[in-house]
N, C-alpha and C positions, 0 to 999 in steps of 0.2 A: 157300414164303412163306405167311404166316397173314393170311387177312383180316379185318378188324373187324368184327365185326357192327354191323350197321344197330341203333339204338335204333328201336321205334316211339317216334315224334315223337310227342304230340296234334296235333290241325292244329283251330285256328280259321276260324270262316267268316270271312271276309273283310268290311270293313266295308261295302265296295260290296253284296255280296250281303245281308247286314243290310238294308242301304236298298233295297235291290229290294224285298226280300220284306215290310217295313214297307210301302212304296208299295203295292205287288200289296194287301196288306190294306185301306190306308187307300182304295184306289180300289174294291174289292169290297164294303167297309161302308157307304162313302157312297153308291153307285150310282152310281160317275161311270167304272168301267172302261169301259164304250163309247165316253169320250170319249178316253179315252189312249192303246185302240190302233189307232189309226187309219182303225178301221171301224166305224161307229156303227150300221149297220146290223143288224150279226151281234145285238145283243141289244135292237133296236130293239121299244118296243112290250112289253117281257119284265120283269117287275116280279121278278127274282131274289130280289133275298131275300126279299119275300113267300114266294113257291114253295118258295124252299128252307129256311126257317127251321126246320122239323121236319124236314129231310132230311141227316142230319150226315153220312152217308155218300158222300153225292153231292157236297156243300160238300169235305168229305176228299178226293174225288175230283181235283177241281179243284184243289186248292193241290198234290197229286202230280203234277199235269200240269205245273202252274207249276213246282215243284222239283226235276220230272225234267228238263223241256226247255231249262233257263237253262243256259248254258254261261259258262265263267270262263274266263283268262287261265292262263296260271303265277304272277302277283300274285293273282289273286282278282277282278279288275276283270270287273264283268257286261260281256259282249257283244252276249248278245240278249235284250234285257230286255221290250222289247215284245211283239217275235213269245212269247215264255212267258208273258206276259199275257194275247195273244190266241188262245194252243191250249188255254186253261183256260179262255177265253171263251168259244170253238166246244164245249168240251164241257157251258157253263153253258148256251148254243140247243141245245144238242144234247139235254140233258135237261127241259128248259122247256118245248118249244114244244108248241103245240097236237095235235090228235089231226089236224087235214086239213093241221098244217105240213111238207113233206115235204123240211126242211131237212135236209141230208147237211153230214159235215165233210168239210172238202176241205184236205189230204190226209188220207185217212183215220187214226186214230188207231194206231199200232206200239204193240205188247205193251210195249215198254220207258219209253214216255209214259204208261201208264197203270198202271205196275206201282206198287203200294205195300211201303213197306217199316215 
């Protein structure tokens, strides 16, 4: 018996994931991600894009973090939209802070959160 091959399909993102990653932006431009994910602390005090506006590699960094750690459904439906807002937010205190700030991420960051592609 002969089997069909598989077409590669294209696959669309998903519009959920659209709206994530529009939010993740529209909340990092304006400066209001410390109020969405639920810890206002972690970037408390940290005037981000001041810091990072000549830093495009580090800002690149962060939206990797975001884009690696957002998990989808078999629809495309975000399910952890936050917690990926807030592991690109431990790495925005993570590169900010001061020289006696001796803030750690917690957990620390895995090779596959930080990979870029």
């Amino acid at each position: 018996m002969f089997s069909k091959k598989k077409k590669n399909t294209p696959q669309k993102l998903s519009n959920d994931f659209k709206s994530a990653m529009r939010h993740f932006v529209y909340y990092y431009t304006n400066g209001t991600l410390p109020f969405v994910i639920g810890d206002e602390n972690i970037l408390k005090g940290i005037d981000y894009r001041e810091d990072l506006k000549e830093e495009a590699s580090l800002v690149e960094q962060a939206f990797a973090i975001f884009t690696n750690t957002i998990k989808m459904d078999e629809n495309g439906k975000v399910l952890n939209q936050i917690h990926a807002m807030k592991r690109a937010a431990q790495w925005i205190r993570f590169v900010c802070r001061s020289e006696n700030d001796d803030y750690e991420v917690e957990p620390e960051f895995e090779d596959w959160e930080t990979e870029l592609y």
